[in-house]
C-alpha positions as CSV (number, residue, x, y, z in Angstrom):
1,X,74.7,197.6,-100.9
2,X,74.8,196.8,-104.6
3,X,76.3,199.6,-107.4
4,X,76.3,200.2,-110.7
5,X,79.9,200.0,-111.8
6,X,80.5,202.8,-114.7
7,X,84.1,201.8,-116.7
8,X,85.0,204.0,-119.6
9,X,88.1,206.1,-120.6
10,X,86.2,209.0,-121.1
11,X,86.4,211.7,-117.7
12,X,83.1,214.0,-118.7
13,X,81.3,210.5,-119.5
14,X,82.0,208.6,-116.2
15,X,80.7,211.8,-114.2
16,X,77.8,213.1,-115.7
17,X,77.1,208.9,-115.6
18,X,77.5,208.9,-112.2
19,X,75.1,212.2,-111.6
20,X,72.7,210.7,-113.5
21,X,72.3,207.8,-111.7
22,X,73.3,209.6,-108.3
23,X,69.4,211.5,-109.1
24,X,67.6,208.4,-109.9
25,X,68.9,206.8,-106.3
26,X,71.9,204.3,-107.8
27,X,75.2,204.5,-106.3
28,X,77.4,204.1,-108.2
29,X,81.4,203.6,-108.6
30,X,83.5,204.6,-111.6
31,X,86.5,203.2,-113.4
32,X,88.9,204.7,-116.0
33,X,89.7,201.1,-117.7
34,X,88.6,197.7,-117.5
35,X,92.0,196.9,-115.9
36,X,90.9,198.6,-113.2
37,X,87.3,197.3,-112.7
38,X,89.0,194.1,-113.5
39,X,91.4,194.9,-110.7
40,X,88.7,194.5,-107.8
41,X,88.8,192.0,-104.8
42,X,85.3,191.2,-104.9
43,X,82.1,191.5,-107.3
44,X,79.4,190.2,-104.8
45,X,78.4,194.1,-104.8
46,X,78.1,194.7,-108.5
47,X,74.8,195.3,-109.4
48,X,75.5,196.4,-113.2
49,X,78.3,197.6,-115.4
50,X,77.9,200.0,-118.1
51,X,80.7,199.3,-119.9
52,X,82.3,201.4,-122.7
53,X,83.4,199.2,-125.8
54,X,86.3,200.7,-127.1
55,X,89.1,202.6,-124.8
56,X,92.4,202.4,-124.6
57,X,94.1,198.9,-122.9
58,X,91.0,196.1,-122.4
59,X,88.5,196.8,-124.5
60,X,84.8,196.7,-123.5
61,X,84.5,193.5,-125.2
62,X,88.0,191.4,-123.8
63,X,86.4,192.9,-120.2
64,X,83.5,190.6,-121.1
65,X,85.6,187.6,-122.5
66,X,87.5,188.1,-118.6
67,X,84.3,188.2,-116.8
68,X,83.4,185.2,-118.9
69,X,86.5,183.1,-117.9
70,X,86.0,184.1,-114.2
71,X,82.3,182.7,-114.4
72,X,81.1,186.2,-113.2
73,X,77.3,186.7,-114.0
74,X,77.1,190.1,-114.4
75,X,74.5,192.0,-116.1
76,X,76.4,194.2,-119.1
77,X,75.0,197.6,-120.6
78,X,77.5,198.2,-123.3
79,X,78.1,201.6,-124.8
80,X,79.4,202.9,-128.1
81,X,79.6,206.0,-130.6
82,X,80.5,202.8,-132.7
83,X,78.5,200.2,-133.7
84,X,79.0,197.6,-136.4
85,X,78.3,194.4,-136.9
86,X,81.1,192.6,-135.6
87,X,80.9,194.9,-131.5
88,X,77.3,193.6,-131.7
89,X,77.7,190.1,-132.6
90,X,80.5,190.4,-129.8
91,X,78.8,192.2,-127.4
92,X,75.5,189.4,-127.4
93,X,77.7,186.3,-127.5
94,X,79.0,187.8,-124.2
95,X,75.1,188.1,-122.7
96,X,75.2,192.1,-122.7
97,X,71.7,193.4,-121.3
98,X,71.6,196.5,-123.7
99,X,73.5,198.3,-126.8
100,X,73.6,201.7,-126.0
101,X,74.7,204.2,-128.8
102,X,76.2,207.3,-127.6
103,X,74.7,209.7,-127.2
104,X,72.0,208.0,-125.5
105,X,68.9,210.3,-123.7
106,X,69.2,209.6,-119.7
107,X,65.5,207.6,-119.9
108,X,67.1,205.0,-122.2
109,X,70.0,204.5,-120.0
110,X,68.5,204.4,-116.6
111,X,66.0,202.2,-118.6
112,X,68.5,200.0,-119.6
113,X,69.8,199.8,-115.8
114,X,66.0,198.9,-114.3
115,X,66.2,195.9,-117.5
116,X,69.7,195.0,-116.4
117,X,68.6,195.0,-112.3
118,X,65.3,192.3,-112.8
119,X,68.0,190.3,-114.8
120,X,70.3,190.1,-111.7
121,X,66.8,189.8,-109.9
């Protein structure tokens, strides 16, 4: 079974996340920091991470530079209430599927998930 990995600092954001997707038929499996999603034994079963850029340890974008270094191909949906130039330029070199800027409506994330699912294909 493949899941939709959900990492972000933010309590009320990882569970109405996880609801959402929950109604539209993904499981999914939340994670309070990318040390944590970091932290698992295998990926084979990640389907997609939305992945908030900037919380407290890793941020969104050092999770990508890890995955990166571990040669894990993992489609990225990156979310922010704080774009700029720089998380953007970041957030592409690192192959992210989607920019997401919170808040987003629930058709443009699960959106972004069906785009981010053909990719893994």
């Amino acid at each position: 079974m493949t899941i939709v990995c959900i990492v972000d600092d933010d309590v009320s954001v990882r569970k109405s996340l996880a609801n959402l997707l929950r109604s539209a038929g993904y499981p999914s499996r939340v994670f309070v920091s990318g040390e944590e999603f970091l932290s698992l034994a295998s990926f084979d079963d990640v389907a997609c991470l939305l992945l908030d850029l900037k919380m407290h340890g890793l941020s969104g974008i050092e999770v990508m530079q890890a995955l990166a270094l571990m040669d894990r191909k993992i489609p990225v949906i990156c979310m922010s209430a704080h774009w700029d130039e720089a998380a953007l330029a970041a957030s592409s070199r690192y192959g992210a599927t989607e920019c997401l800027r919170k808040p987003f409506s629930s058709d443009a994330l699960l959106g972004a998930v069906e785009l981010a699912l053909e990719v893994k294909g």
